[in-house]
N, C-alpha and C positions, 0 to 999 in steps of 0.2 A: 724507625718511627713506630709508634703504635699501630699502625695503619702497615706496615710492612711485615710488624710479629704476626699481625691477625692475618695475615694473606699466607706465610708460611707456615703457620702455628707453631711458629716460638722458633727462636732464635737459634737454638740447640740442632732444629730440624731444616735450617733454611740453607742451600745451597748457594754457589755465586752464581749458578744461571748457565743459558744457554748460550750469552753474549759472551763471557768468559772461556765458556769451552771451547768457540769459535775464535777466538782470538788467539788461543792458546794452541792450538791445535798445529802440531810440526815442531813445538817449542820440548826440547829431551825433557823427561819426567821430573827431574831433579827442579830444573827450574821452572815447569807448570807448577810447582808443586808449594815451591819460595814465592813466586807472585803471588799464588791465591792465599798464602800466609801472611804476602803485604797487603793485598786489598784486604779482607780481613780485620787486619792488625788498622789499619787506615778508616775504616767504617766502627770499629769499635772504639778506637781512640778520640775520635776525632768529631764524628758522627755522632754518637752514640754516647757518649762521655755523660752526658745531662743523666738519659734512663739508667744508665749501665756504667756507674762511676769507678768500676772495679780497673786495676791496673791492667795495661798492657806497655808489653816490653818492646825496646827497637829493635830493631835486625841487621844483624853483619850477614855481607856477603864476600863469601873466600873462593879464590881464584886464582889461576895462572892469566897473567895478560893474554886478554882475548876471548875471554872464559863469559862475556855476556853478563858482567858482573854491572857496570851501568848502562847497556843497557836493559835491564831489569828495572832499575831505578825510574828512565824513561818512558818505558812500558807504563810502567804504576803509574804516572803525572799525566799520561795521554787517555788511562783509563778511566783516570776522574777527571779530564779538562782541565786540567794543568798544561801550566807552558811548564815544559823541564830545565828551558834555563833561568827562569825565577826561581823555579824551587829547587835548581843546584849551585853547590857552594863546592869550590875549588879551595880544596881546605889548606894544601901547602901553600895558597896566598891570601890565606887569614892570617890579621893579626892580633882579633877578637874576635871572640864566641859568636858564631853567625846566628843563633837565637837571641842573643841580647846583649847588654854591656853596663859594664859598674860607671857611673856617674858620682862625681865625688859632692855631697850635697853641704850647707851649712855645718859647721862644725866640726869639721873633718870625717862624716859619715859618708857611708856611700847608700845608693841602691841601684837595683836592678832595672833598666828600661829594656823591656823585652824589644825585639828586633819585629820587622815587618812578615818575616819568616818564621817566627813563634807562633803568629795567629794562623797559619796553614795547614791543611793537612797532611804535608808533606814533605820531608826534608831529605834532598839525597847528599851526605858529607862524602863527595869523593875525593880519594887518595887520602884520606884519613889518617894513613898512619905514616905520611910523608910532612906533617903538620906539628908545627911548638909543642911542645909538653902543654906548655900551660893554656891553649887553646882547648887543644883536646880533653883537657881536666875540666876545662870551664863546659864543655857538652855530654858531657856522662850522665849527669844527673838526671840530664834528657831519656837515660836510656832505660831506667831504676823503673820504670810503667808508670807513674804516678804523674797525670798531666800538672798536678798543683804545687810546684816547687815555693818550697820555702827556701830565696834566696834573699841577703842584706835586710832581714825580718821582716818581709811581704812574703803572702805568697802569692805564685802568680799562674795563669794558665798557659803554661807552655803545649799547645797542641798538636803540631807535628807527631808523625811517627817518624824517626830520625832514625833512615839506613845507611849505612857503610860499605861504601864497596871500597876496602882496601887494598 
């Protein structure tokens, strides 16, 4: 917010704080290091989109089971008051794009009805790469930084930052 650049003086200079470093504290380097890239990537996309309409990207997280890959995900959802099992999707039992879905309209057109989870800040797709091809095709685009997808000739505000713990 304006009121938050003016308090830090500019965005470029603003830290995540001291509640962040508290939270994080005990957590190995690697992953203090991927949260504060999601809250981040979450207050820039999401947040911030309106002032700062410039892209940000999703995030994969890569792991051996066990490896603190969702909960990461979970972390991030309780950092901004999120329930993490709203905003997670168990993607090997999708059988559509959990941001949205083609509706097939008069005249054999379709378009896009974004999903309840599109207006969020936050989207964790776990097991990702245990999921349909063509599911996973349908969330990419998600991942390309640009909240304003041009999908079925709408474009539309997909605002999640969509992470992957595969």
């Amino acid at each position: 917010t304006p009121l938050g650049l003016a308090r830090f003086g500019g965005m470029e200079r603003a830290s995540a704080g001291l509640v962040l470093d508290e939270v994080l504290d005990g957590w190995p380097a690697g992953h203090r290091a991927f949260i504060e890239l999601a809250v981040c990537a979450v207050i820039a996309r999401h947040h911030l989109r309106a002032e700062r309409p410039s892209p940000h990207v999703g995030l994969m997280v890569l792991g051996g089971t066990g490896a603190g890959k969702s909960a990461i995900g979970v972390l991030v959802c309780r950092l901004f008051g999120l329930d993490p099992d709203v905003m997670t999707r168990q993607m090997p039992t999708m059988t559509e794009n959990p941001l949205g879905r083609r509706l097939q309209v008069e005249g054999g057109r379709f378009r896009f009805q974004p999903s309840g989870l599109a207006r969020q800040p936050f989207a964790l797709l776990d097991e990702f790469d245990k999921t349909d091809a063509a599911v996973r095709k349908g969330v990419w685009p998600a991942f390309h930084g640009n909240p304003n997808l041009f999908l079925e000739e709408e474009v539309h505000d997909i605002a999640p930052t969509p992470t992957l713990p595969p």
